[in-house]
C-alpha positions as CSV (number, residue, x, y, z in Angstrom):
1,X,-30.8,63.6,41.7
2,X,-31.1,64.2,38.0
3,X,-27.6,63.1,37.2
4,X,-27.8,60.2,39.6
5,X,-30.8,58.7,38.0
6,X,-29.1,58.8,34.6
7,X,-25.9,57.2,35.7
8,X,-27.9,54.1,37.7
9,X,-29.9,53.8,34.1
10,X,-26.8,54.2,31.8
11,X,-25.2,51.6,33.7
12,X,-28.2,49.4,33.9
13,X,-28.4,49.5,30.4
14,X,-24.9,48.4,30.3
15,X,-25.6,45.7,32.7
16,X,-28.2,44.3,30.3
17,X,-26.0,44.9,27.4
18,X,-23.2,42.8,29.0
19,X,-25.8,39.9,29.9
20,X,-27.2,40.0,26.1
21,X,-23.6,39.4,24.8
22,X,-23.1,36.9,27.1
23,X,-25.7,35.1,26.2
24,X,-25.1,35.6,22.6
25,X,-21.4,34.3,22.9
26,X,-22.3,30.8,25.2
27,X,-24.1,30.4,21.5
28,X,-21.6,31.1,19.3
29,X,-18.9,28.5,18.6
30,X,-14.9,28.4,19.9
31,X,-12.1,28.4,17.8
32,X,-11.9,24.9,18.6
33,X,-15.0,24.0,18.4
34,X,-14.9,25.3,14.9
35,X,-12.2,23.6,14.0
36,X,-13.6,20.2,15.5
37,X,-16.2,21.0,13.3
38,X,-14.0,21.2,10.1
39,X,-12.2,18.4,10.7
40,X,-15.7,16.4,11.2
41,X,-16.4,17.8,7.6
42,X,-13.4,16.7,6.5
43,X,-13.7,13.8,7.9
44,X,-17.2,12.5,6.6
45,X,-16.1,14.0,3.1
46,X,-13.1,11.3,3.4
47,X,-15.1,8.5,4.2
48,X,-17.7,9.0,1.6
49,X,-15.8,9.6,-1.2
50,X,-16.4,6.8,-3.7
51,X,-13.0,4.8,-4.6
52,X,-12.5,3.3,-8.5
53,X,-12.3,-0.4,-8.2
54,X,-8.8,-1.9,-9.4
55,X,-9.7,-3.8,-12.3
56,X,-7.2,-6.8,-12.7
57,X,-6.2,-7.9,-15.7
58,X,-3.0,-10.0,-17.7
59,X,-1.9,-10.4,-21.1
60,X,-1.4,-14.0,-21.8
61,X,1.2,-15.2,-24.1
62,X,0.5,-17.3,-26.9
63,X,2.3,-20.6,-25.7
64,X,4.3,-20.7,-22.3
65,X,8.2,-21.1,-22.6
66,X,9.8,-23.9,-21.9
67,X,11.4,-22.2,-19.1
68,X,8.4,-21.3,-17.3
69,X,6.9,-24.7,-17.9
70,X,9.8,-26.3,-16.3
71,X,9.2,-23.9,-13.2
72,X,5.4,-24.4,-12.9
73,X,6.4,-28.2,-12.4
74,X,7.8,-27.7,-9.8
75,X,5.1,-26.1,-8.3
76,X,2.3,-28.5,-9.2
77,X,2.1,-32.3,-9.5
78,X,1.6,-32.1,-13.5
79,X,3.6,-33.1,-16.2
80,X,5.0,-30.7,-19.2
81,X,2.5,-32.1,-21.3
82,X,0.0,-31.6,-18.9
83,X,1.0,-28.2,-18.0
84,X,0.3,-26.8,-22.0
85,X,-2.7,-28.5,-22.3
86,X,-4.1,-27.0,-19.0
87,X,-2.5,-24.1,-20.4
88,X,-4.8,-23.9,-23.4
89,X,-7.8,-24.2,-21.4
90,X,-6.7,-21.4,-18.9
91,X,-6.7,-19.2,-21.7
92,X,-10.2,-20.2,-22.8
93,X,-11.6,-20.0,-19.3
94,X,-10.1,-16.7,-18.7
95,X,-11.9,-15.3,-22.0
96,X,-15.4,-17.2,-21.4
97,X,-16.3,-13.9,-19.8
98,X,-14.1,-11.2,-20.0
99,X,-11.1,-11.6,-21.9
100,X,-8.7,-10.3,-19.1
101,X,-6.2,-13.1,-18.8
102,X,-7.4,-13.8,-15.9
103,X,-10.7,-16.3,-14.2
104,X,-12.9,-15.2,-11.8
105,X,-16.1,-16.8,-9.6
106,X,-18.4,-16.5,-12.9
107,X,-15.9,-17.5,-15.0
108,X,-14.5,-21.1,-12.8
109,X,-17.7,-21.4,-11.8
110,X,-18.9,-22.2,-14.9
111,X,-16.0,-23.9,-16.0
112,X,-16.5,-26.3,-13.4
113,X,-20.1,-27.1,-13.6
114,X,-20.7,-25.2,-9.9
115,X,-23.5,-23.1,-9.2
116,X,-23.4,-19.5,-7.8
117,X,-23.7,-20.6,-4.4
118,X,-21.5,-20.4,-1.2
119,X,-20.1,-23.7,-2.1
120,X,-18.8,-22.8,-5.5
121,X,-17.2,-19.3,-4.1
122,X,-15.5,-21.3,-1.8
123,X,-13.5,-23.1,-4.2
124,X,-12.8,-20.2,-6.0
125,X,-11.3,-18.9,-2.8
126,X,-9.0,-22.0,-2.3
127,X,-7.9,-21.6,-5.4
128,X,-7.1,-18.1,-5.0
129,X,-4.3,-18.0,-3.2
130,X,-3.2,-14.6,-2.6
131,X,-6.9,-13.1,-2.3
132,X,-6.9,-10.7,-4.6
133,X,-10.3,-11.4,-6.5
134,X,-8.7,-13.6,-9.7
135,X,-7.1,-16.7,-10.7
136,X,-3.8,-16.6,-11.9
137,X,-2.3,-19.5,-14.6
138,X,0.0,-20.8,-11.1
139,X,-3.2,-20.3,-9.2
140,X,-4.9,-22.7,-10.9
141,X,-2.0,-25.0,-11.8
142,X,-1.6,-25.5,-7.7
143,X,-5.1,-25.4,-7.2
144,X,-5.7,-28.5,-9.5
145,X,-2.8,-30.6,-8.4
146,X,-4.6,-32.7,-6.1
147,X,-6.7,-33.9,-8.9
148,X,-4.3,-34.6,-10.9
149,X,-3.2,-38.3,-11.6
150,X,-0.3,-38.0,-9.2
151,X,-2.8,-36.3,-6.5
152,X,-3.0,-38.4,-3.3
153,X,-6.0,-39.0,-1.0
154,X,-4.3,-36.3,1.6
155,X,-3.9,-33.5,-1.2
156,X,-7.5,-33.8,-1.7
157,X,-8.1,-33.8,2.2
158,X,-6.7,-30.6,2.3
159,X,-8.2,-29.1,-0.4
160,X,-11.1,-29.9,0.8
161,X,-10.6,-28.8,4.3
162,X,-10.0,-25.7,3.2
163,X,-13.1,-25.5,1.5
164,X,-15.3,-25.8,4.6
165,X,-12.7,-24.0,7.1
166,X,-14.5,-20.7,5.9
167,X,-12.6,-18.3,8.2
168,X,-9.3,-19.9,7.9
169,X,-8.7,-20.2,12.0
170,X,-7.6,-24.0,11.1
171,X,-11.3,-25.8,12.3
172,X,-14.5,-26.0,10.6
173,X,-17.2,-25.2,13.3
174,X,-21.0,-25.8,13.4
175,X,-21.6,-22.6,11.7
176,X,-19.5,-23.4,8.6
177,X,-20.4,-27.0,8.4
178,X,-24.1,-25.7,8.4
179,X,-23.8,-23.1,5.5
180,X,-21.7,-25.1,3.0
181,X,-24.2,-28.2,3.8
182,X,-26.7,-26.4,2.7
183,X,-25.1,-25.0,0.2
184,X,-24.1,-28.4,-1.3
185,X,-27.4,-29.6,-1.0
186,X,-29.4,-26.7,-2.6
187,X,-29.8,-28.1,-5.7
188,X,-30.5,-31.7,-4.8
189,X,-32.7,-32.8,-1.9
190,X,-32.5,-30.1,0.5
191,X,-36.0,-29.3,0.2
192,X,-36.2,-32.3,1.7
193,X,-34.8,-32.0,4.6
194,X,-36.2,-29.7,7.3
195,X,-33.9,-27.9,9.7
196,X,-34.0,-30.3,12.6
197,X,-33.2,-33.2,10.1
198,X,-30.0,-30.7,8.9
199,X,-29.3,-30.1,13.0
200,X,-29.1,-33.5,13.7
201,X,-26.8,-34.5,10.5
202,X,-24.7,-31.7,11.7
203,X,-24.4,-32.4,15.5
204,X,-24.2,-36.4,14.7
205,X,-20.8,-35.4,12.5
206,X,-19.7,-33.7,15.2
207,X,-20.1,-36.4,17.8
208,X,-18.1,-38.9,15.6
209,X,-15.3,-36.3,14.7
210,X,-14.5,-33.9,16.9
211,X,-12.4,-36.1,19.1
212,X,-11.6,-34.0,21.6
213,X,-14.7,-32.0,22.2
214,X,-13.4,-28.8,21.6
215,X,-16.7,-27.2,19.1
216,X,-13.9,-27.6,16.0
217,X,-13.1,-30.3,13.6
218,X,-8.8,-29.7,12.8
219,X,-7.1,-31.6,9.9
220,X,-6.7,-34.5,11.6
221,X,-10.1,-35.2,13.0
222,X,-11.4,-34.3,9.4
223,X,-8.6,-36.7,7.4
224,X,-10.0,-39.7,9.9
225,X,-13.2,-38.6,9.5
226,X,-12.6,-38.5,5.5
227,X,-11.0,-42.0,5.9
228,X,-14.1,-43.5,7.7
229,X,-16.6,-42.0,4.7
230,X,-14.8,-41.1,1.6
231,X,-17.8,-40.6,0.0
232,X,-17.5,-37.1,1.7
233,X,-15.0,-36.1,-1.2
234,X,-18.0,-36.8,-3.8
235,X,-18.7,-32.9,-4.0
236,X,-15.1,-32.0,-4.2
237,X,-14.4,-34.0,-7.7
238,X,-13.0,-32.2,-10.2
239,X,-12.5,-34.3,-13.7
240,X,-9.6,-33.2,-16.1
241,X,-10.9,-35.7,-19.0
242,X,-8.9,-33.4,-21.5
243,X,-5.7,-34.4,-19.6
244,X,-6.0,-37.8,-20.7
């Protein structure tokens, strides 16, 4: 009876030992969840790790060769003349700021009289064609032309179609008309003007040129837009007085 009671309480307490580490391991993580759990460690540690910026700089030569000033005209609508004296004033622009060779917002902003506003970054981003931050010498060579002497009416269209066209799909929208309205008018009369009145201005443009309804002005509807008011351009005038 003795033995019996000792063997039910032996295995009793082996019973309750089992349960215990049962219990203990349903807390303890897998392999694989510890290795999910690595890998999440890993993971965050990847995203949060702070990357150097590229800073972006050129050494400009003192004067262009006449080789490359023969190429550059045949990229832009300037003469050779043209193309040295625009030359000189790249390389004092690019150094206004920081001497890198190279112009960015600040530095075309200012040259151009613009203010620090979604307008002027804007052109900055026409003129920069390949996006990465900075104004090259070609960069702003092509992004001139259409203000040059040879520019036409439709190389200024363009230009600035591409100014309002913010998220380069090919249409300016309600959206972007809005913002670079405002924009253009911050430092003017927009005070002025109360949010209705700016509602109205926008959806009355877009009554009269988007022709076929579809919530988007294109090229075309804008260049016979441009043609019916020129005096649309007036913000997009850049003078080159040391040109002439």
């Amino acid at each position: 009876m003795g033995n019996l009671c000792s063997k039910n309480i032996k295995k009793q307490n082996l019973q309750t030992d089992m349960k215990q580490k049962l219990v203990e391991n349903e807390h303890q993580p897998t392999p694989i969840q510890k290795q999910e759990e690595t890998e999440s460690v890993v993971i965050v540690k990847k995203v949060i790790k702070p990357e150097e910026p590229e800073v972006k700089s050129e050494v400009l030569p003192e004067a262009l060769t006449q080789k490359e000033i023969e190429d550059y005209s045949k990229r832009c609508k300037f003469t050779h003349d043209q193309i040295k004296a625009l030359y000189e004033h790249y390389k004092k622009i690019s150094a206004s700021i920081d001497d890198d060779g190279v112009i960015d917002n600040d530095e075309l902003n200012e040259a151009l009289g613009l203010t620090q506003s979604e307008f002027g970054k804007r052109i900055f981003k026409v003129f920069d064609l390949n996006g990465d931050g900075v104004i090259n010498f070609e960069e702003f060579l092509i992004g001139l032309s259409p203000f040059s002497s040879t520019g036409t009416l439709e190389d200024k269209i363009g230009f600035s179609f591409k100014v309002y066209d913010i998220d380069g799909n090919g249409g300016i929208d309600k959206s972007e008309l809005t913002i670079l309205l405002k924009a253009c008018l911050s430092d003017t009369f927009l005070t002025q003007i109360s949010e209705d009145e700016l509602k109205q201005l926008i959806d009355a443009t877009f009554e009269e040129a988007d022709i076929d309804g579809n919530g988007e002005i294109d090229i075309d509807e804008y260049t016979e837009m441009v043609k019916n008011h020129p005096n649309i351009l007036n913000n997009l005038q850049i003078d080159l007085p040391f040109l002439k």
